[in-house]
C-alpha positions in Angstrom: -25.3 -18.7 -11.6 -23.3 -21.3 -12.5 -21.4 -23.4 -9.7 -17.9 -22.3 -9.7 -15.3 -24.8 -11.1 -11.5 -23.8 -10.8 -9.7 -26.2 -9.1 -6.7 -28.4 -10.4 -8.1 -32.2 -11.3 -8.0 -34.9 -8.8 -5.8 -36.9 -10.4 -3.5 -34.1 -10.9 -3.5 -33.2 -7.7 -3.5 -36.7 -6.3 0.3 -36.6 -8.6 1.5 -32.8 -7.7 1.0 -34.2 -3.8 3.3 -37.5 -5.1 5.8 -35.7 -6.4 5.8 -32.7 -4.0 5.0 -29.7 -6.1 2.5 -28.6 -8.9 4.4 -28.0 -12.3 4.1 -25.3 -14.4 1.6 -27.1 -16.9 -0.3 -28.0 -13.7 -0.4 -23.7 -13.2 -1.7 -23.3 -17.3 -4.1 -26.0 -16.7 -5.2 -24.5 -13.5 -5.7 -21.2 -15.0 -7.2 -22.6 -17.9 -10.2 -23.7 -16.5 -11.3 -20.9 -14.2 -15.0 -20.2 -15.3 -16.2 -16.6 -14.9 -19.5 -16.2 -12.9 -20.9 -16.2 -16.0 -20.1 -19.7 -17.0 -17.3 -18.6 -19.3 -14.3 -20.9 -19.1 -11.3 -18.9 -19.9 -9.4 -21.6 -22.2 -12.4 -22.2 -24.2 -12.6 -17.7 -24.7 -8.8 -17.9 -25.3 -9.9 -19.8 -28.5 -12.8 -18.2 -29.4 -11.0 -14.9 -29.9 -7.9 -16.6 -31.5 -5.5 -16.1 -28.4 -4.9 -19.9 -27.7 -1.7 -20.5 -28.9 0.3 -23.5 -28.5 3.9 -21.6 -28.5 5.4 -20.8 -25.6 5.7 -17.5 -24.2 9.0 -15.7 -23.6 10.7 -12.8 -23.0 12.2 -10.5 -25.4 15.3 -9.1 -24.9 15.1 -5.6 -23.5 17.5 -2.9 -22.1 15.4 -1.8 -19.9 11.7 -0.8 -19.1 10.3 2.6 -17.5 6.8 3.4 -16.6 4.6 6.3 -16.2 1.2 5.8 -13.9 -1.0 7.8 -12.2 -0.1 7.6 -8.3 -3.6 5.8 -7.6 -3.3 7.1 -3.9 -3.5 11.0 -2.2 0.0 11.6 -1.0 0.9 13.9 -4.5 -1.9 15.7 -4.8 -2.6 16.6 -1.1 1.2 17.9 -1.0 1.0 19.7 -4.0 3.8 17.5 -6.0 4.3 17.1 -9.5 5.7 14.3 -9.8 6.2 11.0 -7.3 9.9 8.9 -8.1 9.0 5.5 -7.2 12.0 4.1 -5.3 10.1 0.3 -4.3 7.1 -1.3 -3.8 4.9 -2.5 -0.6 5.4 -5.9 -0.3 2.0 -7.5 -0.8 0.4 -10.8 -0.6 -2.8 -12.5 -2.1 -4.8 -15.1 -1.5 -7.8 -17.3 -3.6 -9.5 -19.4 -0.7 -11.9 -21.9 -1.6 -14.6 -22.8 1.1 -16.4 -26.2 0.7 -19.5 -26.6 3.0 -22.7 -28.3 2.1 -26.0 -27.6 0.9 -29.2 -28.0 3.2 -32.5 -26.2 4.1 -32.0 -23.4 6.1 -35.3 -23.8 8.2 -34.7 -27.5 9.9 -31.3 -28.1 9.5 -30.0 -27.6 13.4 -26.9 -24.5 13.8 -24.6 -27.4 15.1 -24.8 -29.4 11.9 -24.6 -26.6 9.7 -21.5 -26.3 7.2 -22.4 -22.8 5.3 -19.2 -22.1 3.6 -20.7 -18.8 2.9 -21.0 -17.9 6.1 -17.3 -19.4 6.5 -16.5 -17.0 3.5 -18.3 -13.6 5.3 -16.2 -14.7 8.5 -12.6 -15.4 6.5 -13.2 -11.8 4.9 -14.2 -9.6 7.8 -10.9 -11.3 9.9 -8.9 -10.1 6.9 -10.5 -6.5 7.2 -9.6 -7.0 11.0 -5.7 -7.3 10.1 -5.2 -4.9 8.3 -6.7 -2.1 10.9 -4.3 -4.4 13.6 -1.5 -2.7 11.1 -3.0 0.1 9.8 -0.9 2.8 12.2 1.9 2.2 9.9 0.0 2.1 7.0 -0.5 -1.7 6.8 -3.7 -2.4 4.4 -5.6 -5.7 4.1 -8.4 -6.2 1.6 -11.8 -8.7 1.3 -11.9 -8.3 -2.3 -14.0 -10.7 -2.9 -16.8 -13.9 -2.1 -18.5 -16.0 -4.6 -21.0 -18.1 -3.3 -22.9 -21.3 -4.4 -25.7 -21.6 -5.0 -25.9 -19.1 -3.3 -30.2 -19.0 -2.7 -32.4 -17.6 -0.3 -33.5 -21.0 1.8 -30.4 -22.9 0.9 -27.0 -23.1 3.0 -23.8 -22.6 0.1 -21.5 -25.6 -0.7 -19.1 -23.3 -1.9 -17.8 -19.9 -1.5 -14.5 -18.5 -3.0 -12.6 -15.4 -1.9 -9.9 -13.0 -3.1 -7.8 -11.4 -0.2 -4.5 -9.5 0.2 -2.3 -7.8 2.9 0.7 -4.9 2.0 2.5 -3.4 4.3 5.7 -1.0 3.3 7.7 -3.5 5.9 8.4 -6.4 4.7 8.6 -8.7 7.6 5.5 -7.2 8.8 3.9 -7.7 5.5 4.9 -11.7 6.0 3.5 -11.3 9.4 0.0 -10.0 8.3 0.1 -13.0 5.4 0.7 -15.6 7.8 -2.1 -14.2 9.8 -4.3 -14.2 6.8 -3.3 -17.8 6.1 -4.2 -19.2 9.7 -7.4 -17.1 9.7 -8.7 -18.7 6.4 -8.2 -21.9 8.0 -9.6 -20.7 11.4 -13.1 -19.3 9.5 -13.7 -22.5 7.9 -13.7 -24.7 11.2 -15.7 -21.6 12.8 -18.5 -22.7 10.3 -18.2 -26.6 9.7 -16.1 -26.2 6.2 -12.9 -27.1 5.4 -10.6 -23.9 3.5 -8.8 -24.6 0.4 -5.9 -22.4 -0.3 -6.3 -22.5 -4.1 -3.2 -19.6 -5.3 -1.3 -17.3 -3.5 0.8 -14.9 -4.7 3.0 -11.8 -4.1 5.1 -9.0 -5.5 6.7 -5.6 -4.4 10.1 -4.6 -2.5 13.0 -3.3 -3.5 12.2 -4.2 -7.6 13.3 -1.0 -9.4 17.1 -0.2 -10.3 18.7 2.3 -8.5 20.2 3.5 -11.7 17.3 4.1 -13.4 16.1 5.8 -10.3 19.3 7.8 -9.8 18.6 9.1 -13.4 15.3 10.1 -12.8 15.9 12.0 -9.6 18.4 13.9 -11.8 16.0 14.7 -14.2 13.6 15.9 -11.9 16.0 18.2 -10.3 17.4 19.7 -13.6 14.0 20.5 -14.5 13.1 22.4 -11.5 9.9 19.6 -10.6 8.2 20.0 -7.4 8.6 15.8 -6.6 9.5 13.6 -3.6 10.5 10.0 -3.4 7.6 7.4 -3.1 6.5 4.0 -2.4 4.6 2.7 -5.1 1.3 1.0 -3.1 -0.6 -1.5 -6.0 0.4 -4.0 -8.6 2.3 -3.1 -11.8 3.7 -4.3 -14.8 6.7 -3.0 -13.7 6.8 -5.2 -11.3 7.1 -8.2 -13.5 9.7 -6.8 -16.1 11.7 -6.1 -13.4 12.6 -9.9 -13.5 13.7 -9.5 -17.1 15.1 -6.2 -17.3 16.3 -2.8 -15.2 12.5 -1.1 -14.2 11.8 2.3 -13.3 8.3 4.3 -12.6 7.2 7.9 -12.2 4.0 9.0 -10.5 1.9 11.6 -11.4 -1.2 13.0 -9.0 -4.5 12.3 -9.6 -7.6 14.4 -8.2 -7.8 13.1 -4.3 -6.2 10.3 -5.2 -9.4 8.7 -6.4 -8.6 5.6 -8.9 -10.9 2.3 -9.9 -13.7 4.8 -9.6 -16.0 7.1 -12.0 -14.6 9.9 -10.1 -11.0 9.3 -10.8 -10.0 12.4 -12.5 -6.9 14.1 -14.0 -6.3 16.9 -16.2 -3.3 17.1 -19.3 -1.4 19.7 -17.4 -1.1 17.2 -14.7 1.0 14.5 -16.7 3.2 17.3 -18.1 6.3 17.5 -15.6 6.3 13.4 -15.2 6.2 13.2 -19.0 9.3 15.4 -19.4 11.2 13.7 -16.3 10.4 10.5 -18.4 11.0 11.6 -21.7 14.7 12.9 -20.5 15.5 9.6 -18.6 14.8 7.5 -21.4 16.9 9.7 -23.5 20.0 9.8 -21.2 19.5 6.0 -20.7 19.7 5.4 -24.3 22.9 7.6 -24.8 25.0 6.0 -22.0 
């Protein structure tokens, strides 16, 4: 396995720290070189299949944007619903931690002159999973997602390890008080193991995104049609999210079997799309009438 090689340049960072912030062509750059585990660099696969364009990206113009999903969670189906209005979003925060440590033999090196940033990785990620049960009476979640170690060997200590982690909680100060904890912990894992913690990206999304017209219309239409639906808080990322910043959003749930999703098991039959098809069908139409 390649050794993992995502972070902004020195000298760019050396001039983001000068001037206070990193730019938006910092961010592309960034992005741009993020290598996959398999030694794919993403710019270099954006050319290869012909997506690397040099024209900037922006956004249409658009009335407004509605979307239909699957609820990805158990609340519709264990109640029997049809159909889930999504009135906001759990406010959520992620995290892409970089651990530097350094390689040694893992017979004679000594335990207080060890700097394992895997180990520093494994701690980072299990105090994450450790926050979110802290919250998880009120339905506060926090996720270890992910650790990527290098080299990763049996007899050698890693140099690097990189992790993905995120907290959501349908509060939103409590949701900045889990991602502060998750902050401080990252930095509290790498001195726990001899490593210093990069924070490479964080990021965040959810809250009260969705227009309360859209969603006033949608109740509507669920209640004209005679749906068995309830409000509900929409729990993972989605591209509604984003438009939202562009245009009036809306989304409709729909059950899934057990509310099993990201998994071979995720199931759903046609007859369970049917009542949020209509309710979205009839709101797009009354929205395009107004």
């Amino acid at each position: 396995m390649p050794r993992p090689t995502s972070t902004i340049s020195q000298a760019r960072q050396d001039r983001c720290c000068r001037v206070g912030e990193i730019t938006a062509d910092d961010r592309r750059d960034w992005v741009y070189d993020l290598v996959a585990d398999d030694g794919l660099r993403f710019e270099d696969e954006l050319s290869r299949i012909g997506y690397r364009s040099g024209k900037s990206c922006k956004a249409r113009e658009v009335d407004s944007y509605f979307e239909l999903h699957i609820e990805q969670g158990p609340i519709l189906d264990a109640e029997g619903r049809q159909v889930g209005i999504v009135t906001g979003a759990y406010p959520t925060y992620g995290m892409r931690v970089r651990f530097e440590g350094e390689t040694a033999h893992t017979g004679p090196t000594p335990m207080d002159l060890r700097h394992n940033a895997l180990i520093a990785g494994a701690r980072f990620l299990t105090a994450v999973d450790d926050i979110g049960w802290e919250f998880a009476i009120n339905d506060g979640k926090a996720t270890g997602a992910r650790l990527a170690a290098w080299p990763n060997k049996p007899g050698i200590l890693s140099e690097t390890a990189l992790c993905i982690t995120d907290v959501r909680h349908p509060n939103p100060v409590t949701a900045k008080v889990m991602a502060e904890k998750m902050r401080r912990t990252a930095k509290a894992s790498a001195a726990m193991a001899g490593c210093i913690a990069v924070i490479e990206d964080e990021w965040s999304w959810g809250g009260d995104v969705f227009s309360s017209e859209l969603i006033d219309i949608m109740r509507d239409e669920a209640v004209r049609q005679g749906c068995n639906w309830c409000e509900i808080q929409s729990q993972a990322g989605h591209d509604a999210y984003h438009l939202a910043t562009y245009c009036p959003t809306a989304m409709i749930f729909t059950p899934c079997k057990g509310g099993i999703t990201h998994n071979n098991k995720e199931s759903c039959e046609p007859e369970d799309f049917i009542a949020g098809l209509n309710v979205l069908l009839h709101a797009v139409v009354r929205r395009t009438d107004r």
